[in-house]
PDB file of N, H, CA, C and O in Angstrom:
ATOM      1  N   UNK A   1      60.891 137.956  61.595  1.00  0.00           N
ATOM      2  CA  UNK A   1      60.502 137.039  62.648  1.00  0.00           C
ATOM      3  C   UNK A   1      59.878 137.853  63.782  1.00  0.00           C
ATOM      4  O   UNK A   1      60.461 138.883  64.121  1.00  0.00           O
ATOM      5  N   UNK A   2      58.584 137.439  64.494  1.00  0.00           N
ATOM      6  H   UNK A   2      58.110 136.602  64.219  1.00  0.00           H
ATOM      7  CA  UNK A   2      57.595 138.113  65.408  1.00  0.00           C
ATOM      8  C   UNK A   2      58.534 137.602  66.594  1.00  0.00           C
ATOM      9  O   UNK A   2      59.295 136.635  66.625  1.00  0.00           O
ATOM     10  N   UNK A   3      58.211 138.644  67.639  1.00  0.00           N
ATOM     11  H   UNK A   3      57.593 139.430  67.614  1.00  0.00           H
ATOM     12  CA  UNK A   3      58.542 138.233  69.209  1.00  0.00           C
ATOM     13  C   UNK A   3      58.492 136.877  69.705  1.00  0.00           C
ATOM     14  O   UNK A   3      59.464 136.221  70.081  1.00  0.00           O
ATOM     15  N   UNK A   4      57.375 136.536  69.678  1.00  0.00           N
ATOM     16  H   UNK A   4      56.586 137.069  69.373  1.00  0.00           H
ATOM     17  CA  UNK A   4      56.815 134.995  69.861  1.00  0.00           C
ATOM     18  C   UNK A   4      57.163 134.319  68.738  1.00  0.00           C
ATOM     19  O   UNK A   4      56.043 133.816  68.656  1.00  0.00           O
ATOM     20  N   UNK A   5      57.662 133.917  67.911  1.00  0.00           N
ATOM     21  H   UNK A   5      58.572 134.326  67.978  1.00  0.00           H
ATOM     22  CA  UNK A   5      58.647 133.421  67.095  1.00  0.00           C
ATOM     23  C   UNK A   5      60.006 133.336  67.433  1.00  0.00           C
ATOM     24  O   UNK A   5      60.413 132.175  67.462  1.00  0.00           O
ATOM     25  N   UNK A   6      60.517 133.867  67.597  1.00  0.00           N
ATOM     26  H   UNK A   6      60.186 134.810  67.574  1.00  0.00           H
ATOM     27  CA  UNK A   6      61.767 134.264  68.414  1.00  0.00           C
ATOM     28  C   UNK A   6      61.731 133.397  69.932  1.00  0.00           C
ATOM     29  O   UNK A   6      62.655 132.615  70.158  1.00  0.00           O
ATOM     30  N   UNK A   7      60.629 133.574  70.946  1.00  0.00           N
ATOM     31  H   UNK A   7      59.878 134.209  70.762  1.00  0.00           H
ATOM     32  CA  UNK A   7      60.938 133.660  72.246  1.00  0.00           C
ATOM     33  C   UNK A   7      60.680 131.588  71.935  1.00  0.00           C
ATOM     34  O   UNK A   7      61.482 130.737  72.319  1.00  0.00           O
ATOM     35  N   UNK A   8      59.297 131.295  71.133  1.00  0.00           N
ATOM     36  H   UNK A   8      58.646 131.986  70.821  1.00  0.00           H
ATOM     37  CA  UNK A   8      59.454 129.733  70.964  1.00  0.00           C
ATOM     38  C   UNK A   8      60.768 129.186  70.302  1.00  0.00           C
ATOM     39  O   UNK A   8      60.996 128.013  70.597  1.00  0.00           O
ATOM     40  N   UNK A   9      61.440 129.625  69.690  1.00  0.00           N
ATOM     41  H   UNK A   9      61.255 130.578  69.451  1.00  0.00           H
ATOM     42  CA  UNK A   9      62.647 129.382  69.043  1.00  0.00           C
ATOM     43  C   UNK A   9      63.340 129.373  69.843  1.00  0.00           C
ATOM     44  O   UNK A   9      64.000 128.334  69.871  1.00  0.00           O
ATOM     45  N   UNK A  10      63.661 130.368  70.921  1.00  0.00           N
ATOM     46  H   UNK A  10      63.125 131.212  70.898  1.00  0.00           H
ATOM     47  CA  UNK A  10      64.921 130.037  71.969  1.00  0.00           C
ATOM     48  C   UNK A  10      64.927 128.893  72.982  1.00  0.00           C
ATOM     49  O   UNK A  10      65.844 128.267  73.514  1.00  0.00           O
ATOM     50  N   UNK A  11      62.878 128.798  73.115  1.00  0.00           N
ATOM     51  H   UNK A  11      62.134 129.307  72.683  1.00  0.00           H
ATOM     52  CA  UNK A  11      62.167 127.900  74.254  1.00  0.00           C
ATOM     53  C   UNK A  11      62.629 126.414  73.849  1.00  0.00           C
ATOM     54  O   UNK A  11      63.039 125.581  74.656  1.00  0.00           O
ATOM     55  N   UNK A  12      62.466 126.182  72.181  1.00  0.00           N
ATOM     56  H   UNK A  12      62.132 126.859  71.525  1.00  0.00           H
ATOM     57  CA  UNK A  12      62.713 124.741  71.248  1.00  0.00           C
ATOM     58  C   UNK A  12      64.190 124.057  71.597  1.00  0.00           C
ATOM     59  O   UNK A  12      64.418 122.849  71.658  1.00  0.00           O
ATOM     60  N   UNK A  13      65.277 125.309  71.841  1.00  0.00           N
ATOM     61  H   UNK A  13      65.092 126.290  71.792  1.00  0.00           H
ATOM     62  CA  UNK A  13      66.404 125.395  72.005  1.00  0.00           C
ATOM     63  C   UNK A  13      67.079 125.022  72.992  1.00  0.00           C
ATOM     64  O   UNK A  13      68.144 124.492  72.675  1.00  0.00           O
ATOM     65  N   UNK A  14      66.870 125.094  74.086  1.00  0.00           N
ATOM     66  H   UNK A  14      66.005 125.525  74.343  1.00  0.00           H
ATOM     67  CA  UNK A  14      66.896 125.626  75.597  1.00  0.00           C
ATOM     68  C   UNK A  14      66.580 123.787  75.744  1.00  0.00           C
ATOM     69  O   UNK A  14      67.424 122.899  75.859  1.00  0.00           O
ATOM     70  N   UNK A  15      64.823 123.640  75.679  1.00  0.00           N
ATOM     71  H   UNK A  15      64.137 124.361  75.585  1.00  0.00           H
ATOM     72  CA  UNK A  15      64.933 122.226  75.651  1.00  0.00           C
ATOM     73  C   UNK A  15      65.346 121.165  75.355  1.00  0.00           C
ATOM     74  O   UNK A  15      65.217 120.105  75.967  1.00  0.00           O
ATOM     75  N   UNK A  16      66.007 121.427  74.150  1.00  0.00           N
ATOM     76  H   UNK A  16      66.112 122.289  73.652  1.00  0.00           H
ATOM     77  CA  UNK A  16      66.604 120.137  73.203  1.00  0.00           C
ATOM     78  C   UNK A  16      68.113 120.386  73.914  1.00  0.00           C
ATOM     79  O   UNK A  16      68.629 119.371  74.381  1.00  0.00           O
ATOM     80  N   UNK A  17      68.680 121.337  74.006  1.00  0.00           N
ATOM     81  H   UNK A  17      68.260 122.162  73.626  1.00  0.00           H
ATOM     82  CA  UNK A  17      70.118 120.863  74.772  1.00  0.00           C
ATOM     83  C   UNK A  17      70.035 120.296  76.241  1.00  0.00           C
ATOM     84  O   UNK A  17      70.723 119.476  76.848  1.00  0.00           O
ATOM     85  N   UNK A  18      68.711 121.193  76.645  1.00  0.00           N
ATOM     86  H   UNK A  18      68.152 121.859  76.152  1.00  0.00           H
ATOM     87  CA  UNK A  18      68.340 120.309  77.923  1.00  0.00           C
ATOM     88  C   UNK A  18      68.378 118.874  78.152  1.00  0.00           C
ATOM     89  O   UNK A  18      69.060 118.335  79.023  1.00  0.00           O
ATOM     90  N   UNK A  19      67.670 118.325  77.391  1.00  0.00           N
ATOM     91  H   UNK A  19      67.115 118.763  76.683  1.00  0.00           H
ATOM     92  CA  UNK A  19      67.321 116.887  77.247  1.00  0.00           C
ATOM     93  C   UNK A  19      68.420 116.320  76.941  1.00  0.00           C
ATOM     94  O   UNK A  19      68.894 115.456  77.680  1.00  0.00           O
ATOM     95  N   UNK A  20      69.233 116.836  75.401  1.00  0.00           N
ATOM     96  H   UNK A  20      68.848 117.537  74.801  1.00  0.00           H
ATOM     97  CA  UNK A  20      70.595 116.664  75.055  1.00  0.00           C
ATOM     98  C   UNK A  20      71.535 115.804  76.017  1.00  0.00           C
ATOM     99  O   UNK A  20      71.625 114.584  76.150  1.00  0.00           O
ATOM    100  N   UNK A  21      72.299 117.005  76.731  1.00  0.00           N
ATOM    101  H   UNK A  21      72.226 117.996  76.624  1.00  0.00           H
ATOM    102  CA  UNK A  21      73.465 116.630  77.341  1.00  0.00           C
ATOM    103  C   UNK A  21      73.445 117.240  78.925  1.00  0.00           C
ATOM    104  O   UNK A  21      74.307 117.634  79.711  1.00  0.00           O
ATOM    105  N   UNK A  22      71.907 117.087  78.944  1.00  0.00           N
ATOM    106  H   UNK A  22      71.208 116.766  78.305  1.00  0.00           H
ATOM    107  CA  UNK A  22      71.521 117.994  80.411  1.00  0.00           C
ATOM    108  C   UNK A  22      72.242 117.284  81.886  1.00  0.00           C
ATOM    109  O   UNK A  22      72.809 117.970  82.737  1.00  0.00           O
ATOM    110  N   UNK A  23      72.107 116.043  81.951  1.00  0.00           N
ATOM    111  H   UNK A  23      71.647 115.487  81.259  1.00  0.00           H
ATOM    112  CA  UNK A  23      72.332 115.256  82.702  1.00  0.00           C
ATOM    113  C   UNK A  23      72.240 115.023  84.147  1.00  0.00           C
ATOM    114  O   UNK A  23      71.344 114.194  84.307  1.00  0.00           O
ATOM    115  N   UNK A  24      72.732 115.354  85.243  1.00  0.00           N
ATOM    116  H   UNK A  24      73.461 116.027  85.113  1.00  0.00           H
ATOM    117  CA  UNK A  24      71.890 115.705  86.188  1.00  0.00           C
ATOM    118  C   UNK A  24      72.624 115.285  87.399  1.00  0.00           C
ATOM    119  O   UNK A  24      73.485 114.418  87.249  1.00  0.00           O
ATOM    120  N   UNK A  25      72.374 115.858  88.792  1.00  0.00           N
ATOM    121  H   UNK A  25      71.675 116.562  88.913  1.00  0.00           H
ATOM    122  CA  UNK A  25      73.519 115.234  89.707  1.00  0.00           C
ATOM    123  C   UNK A  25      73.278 113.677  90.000  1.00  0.00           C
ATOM    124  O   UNK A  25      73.863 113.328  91.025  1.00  0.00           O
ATOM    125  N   UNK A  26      72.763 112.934  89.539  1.00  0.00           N
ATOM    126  H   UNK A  26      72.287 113.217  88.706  1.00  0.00           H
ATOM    127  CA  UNK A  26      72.920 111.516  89.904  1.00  0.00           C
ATOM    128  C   UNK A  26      73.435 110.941  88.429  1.00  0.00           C
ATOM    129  O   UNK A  26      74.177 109.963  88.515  1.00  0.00           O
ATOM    130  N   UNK A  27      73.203 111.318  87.373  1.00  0.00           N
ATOM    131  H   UNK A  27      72.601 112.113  87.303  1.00  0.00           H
ATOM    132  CA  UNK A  27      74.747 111.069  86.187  1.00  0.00           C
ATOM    133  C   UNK A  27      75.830 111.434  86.495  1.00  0.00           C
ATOM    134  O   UNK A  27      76.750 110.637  86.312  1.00  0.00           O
ATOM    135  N   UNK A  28      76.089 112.579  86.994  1.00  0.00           N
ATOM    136  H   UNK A  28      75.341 113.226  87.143  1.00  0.00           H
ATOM    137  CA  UNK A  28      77.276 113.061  87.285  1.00  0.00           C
ATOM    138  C   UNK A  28      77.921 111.978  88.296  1.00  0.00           C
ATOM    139  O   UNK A  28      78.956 111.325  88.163  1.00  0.00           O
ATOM    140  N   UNK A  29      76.927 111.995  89.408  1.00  0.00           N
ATOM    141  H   UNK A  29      76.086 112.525  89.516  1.00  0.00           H
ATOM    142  CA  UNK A  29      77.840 110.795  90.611  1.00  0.00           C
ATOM    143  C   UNK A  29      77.975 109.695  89.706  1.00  0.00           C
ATOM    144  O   UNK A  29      79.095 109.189  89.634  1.00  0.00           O
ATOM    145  N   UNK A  30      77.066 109.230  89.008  1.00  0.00           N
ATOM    146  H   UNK A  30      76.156 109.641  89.066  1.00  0.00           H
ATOM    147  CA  UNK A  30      77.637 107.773  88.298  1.00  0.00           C
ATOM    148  C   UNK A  30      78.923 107.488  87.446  1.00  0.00           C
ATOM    149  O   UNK A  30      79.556 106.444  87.284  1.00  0.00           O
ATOM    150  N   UNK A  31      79.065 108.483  87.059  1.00  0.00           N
ATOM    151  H   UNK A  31      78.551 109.331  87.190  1.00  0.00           H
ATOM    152  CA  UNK A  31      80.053 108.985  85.924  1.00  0.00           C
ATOM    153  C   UNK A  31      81.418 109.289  86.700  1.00  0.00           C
ATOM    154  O   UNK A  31      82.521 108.949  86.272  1.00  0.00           O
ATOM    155  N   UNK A  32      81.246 109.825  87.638  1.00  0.00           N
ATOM    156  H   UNK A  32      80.350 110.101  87.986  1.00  0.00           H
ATOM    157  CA  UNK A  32      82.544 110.011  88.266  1.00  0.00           C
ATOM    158  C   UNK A  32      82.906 108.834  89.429  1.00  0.00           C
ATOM    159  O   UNK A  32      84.053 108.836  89.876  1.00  0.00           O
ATOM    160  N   UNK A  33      81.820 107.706  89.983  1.00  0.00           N
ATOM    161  H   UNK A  33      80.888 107.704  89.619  1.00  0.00           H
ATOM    162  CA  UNK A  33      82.191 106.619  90.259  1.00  0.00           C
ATOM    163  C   UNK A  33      82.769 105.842  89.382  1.00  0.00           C
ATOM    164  O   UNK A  33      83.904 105.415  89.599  1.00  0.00           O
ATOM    165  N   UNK A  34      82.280 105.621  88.574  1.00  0.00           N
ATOM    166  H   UNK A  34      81.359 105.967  88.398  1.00  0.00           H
ATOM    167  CA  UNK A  34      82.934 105.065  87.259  1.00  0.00           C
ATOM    168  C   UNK A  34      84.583 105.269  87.403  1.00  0.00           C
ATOM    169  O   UNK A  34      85.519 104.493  87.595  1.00  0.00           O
ATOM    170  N   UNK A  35      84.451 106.858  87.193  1.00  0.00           N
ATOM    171  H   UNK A  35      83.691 107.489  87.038  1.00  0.00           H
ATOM    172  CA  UNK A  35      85.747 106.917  86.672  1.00  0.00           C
ATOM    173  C   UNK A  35      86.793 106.501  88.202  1.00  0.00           C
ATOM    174  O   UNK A  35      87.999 106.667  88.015  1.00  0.00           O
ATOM    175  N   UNK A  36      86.565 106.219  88.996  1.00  0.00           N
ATOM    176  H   UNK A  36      85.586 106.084  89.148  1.00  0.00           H
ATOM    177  CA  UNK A  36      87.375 106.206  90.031  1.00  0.00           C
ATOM    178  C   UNK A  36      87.630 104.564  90.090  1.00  0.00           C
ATOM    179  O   UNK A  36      88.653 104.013  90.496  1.00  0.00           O
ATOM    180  N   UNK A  37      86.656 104.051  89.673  1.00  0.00           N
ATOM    181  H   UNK A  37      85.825 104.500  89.343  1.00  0.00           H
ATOM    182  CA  UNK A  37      86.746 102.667  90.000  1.00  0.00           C
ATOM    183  C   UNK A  37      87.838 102.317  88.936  1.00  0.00           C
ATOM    184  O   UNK A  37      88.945 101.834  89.177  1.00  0.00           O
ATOM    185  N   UNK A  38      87.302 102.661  87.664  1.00  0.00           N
ATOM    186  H   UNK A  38      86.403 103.053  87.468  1.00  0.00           H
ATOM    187  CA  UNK A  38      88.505 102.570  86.490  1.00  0.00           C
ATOM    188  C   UNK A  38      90.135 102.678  86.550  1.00  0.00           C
ATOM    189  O   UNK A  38      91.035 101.968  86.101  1.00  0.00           O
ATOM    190  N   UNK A  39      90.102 104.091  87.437  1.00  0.00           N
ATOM    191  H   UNK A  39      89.371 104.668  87.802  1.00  0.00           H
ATOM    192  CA  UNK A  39      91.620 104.680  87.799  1.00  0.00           C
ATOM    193  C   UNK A  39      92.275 103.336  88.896  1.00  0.00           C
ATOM    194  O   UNK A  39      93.391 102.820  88.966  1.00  0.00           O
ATOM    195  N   UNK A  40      90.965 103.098  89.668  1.00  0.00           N
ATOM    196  H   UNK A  40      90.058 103.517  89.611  1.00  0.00           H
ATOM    197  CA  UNK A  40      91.354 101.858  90.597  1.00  0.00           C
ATOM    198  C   UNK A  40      91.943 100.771  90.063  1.00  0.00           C
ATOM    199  O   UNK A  40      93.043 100.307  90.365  1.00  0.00           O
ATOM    200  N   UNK A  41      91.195 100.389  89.278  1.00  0.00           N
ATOM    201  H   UNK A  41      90.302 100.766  89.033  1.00  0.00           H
ATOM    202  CA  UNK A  41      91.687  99.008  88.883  1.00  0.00           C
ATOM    203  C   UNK A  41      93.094  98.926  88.136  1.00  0.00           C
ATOM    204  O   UNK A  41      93.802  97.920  88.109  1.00  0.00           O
ATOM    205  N   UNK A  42      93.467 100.506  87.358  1.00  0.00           N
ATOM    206  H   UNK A  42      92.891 101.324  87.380  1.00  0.00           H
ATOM    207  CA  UNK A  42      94.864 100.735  86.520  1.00  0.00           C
ATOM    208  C   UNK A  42      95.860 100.609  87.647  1.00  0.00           C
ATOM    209  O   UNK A  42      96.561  99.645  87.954  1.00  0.00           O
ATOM    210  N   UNK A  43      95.746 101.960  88.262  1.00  0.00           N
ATOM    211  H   UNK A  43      95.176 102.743  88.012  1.00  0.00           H
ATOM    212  CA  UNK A  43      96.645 102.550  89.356  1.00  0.00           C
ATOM    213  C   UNK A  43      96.816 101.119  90.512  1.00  0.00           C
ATOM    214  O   UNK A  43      98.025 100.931  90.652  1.00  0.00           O
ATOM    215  N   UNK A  44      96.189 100.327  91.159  1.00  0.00           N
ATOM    216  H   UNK A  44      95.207 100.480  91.046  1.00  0.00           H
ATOM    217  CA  UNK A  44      96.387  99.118  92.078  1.00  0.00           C
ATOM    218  C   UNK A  44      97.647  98.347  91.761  1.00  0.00           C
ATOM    219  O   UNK A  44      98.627  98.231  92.497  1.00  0.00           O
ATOM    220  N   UNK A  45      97.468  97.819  90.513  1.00  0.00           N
ATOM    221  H   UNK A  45      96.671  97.913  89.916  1.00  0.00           H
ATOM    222  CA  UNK A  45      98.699  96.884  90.176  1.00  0.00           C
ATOM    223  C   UNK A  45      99.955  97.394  90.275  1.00  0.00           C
ATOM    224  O   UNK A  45     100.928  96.717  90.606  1.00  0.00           O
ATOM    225  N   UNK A  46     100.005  99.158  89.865  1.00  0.00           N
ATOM    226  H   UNK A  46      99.214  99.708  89.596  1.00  0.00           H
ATOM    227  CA  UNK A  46     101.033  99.273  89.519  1.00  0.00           C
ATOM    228  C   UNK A  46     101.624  99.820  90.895  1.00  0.00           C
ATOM    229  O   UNK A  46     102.826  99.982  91.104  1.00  0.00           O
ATOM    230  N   UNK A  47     100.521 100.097  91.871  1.00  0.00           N
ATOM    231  H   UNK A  47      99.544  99.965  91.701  1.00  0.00           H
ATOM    232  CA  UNK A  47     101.211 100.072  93.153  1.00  0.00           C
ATOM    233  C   UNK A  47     101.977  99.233  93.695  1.00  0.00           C
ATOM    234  O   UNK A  47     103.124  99.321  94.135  1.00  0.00           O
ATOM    235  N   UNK A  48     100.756  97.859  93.580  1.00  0.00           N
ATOM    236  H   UNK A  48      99.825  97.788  93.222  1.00  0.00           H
ATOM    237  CA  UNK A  48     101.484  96.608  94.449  1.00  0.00           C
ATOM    238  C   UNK A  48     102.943  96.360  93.571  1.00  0.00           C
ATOM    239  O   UNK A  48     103.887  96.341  94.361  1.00  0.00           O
ATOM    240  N   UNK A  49     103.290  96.205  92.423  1.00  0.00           N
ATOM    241  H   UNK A  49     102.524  96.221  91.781  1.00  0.00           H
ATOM    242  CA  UNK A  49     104.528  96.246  91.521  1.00  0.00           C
ATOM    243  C   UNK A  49     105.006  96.427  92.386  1.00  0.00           C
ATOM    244  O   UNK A  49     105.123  95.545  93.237  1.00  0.00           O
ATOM    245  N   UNK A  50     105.668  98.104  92.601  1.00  0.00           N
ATOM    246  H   UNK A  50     105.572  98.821  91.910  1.00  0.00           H
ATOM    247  CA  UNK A  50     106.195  98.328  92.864  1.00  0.00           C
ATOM    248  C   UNK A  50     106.584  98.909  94.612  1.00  0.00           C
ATOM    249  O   UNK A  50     107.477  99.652  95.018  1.00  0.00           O
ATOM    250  N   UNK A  51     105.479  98.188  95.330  1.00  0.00           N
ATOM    251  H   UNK A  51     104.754  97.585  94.999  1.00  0.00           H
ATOM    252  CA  UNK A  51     105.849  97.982  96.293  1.00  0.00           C
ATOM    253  C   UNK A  51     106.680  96.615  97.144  1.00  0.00           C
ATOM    254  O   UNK A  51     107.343  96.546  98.178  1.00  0.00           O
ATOM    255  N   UNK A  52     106.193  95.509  95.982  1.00  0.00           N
ATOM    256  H   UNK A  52     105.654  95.564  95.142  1.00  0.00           H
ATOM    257  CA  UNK A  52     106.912  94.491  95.974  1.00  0.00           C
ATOM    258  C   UNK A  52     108.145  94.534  95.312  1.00  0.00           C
ATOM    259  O   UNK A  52     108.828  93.511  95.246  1.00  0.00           O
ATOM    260  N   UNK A  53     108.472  95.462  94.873  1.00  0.00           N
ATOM    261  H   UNK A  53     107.917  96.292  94.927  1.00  0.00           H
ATOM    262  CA  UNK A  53     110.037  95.530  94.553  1.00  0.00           C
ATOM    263  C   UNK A  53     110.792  96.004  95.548  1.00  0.00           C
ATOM    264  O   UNK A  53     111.998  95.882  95.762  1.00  0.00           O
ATOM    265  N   UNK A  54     109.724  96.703  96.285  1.00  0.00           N
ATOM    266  H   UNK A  54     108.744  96.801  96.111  1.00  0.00           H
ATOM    267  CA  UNK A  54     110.909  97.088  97.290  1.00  0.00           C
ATOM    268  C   UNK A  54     110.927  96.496  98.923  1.00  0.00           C
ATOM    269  O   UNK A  54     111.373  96.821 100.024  1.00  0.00           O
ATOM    270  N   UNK A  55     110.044  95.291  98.215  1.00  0.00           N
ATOM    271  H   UNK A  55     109.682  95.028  97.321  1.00  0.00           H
ATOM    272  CA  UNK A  55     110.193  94.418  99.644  1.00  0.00           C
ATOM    273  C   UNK A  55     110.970  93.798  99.602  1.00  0.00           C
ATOM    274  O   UNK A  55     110.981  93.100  98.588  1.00  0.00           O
ATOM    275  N   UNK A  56     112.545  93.512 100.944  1.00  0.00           N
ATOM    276  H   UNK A  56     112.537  94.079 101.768  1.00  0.00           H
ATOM    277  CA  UNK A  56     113.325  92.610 101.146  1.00  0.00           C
ATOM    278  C   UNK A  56     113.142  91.423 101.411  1.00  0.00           C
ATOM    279  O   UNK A  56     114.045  90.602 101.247  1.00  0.00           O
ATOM    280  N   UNK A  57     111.976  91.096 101.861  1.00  0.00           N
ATOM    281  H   UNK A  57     111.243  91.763 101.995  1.00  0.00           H
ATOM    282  CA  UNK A  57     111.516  89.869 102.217  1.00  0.00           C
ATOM    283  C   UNK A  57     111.586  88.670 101.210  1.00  0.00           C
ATOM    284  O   UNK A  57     111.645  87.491 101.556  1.00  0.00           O
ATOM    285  N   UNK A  58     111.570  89.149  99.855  1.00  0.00           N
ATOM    286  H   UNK A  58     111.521  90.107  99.574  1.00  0.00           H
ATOM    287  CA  UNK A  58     111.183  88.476  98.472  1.00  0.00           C
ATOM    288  C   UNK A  58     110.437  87.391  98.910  1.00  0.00           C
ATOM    289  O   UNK A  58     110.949  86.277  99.020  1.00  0.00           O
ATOM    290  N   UNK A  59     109.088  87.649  99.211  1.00  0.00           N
ATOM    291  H   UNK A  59     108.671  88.554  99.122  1.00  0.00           H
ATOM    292  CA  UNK A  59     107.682  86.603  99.896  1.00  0.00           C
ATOM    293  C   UNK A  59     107.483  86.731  98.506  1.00  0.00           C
ATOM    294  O   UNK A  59     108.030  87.543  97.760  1.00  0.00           O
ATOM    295  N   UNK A  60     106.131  85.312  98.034  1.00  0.00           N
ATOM    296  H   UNK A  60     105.687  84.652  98.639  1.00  0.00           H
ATOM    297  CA  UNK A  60     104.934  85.228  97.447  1.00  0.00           C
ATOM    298  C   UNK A  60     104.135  85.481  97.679  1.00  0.00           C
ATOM    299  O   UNK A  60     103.315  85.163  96.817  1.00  0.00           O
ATOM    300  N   UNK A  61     103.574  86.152  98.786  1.00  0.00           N
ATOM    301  H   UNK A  61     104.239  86.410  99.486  1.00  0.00           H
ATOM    302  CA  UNK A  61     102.135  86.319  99.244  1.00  0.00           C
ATOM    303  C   UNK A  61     102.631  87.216 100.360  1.00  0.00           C
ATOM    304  O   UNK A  61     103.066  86.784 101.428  1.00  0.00           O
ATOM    305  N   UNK A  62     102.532  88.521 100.032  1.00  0.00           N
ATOM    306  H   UNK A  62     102.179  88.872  99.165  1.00  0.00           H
ATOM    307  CA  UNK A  62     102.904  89.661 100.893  1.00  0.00           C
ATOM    308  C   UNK A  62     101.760  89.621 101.723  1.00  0.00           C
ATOM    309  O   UNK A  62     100.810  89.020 101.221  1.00  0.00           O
ATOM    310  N   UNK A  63     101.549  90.178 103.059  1.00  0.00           N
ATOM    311  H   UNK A  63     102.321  90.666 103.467  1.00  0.00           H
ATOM    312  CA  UNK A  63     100.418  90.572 103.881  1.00  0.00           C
ATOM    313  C   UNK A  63     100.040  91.767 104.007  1.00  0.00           C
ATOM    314  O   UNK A  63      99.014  91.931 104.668  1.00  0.00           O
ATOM    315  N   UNK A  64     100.655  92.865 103.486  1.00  0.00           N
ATOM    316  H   UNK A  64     101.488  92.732 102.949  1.00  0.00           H
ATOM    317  CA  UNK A  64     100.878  94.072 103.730  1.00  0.00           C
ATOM    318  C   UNK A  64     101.178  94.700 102.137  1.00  0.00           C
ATOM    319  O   UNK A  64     101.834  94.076 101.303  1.00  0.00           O
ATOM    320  N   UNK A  65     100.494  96.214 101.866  1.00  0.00           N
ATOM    321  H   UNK A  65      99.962  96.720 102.544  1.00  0.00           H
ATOM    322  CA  UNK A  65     100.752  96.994 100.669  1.00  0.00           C
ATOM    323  C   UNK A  65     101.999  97.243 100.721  1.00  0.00           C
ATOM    324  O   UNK A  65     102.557  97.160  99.627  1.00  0.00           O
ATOM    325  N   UNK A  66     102.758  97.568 101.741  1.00  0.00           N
ATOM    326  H   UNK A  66     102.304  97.636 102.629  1.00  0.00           H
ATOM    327  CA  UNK A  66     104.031  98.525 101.878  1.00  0.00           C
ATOM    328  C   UNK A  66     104.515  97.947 103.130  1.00  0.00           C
ATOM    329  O   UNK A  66     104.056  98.003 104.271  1.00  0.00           O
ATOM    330  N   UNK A  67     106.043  97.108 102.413  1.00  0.00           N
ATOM    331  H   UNK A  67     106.415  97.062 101.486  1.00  0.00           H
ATOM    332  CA  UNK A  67     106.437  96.029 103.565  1.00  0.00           C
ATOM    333  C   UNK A  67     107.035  97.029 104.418  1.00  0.00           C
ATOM    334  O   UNK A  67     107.337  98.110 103.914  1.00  0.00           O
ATOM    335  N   UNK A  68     107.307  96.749 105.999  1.00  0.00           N
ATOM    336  H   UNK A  68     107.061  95.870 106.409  1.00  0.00           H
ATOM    337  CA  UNK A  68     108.270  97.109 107.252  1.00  0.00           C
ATOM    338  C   UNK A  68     109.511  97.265 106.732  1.00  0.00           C
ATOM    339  O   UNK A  68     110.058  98.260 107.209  1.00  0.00           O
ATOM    340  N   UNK A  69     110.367  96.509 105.715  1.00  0.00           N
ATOM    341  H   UNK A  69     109.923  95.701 105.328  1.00  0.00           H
ATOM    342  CA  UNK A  69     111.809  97.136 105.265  1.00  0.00           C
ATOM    343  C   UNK A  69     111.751  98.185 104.376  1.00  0.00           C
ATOM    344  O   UNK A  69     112.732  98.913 104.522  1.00  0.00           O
ATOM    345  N   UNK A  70     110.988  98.564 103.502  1.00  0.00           N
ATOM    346  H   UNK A  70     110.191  97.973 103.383  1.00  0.00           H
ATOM    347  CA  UNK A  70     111.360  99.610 102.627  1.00  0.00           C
ATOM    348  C   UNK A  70     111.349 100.954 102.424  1.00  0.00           C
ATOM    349  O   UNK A  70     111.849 101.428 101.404  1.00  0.00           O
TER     350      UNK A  70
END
């Protein structure tokens, strides 16, 4: 294999993972909004749960994440 055989071979290379899985800082922000919103929507419920367990008040319609007694 010649120099220039070689150097287009690494060039063919270089590009195709580029393009690949290159991605870029505005995928990245999307991707990690994503993932926050996701964690949001899990992690929320299981807050309010259990912040309503430890409200004395035993309300239906709390006003507050984290009641004044607990």
């Amino acid at each position: 294999m010649t120099a220039n055989a070689k150097l287009v071979s690494t060039t063919r290379t270089a590009t195709a993972s580029k393009r690949r899985g290159g991605g870029g800082f505005l995928r990245q922000l999307g991707l990690q909004l994503l993932c926050i919103a996701i964690g949001f929507t899990v992690v929320f419920p299981v807050i309010w749960i259990v912040a309503m367990s430890l409200d004395p008040r035993n309300l239906q319609r709390p006003d507050s994440l984290f009641p004044p007694g607990a």
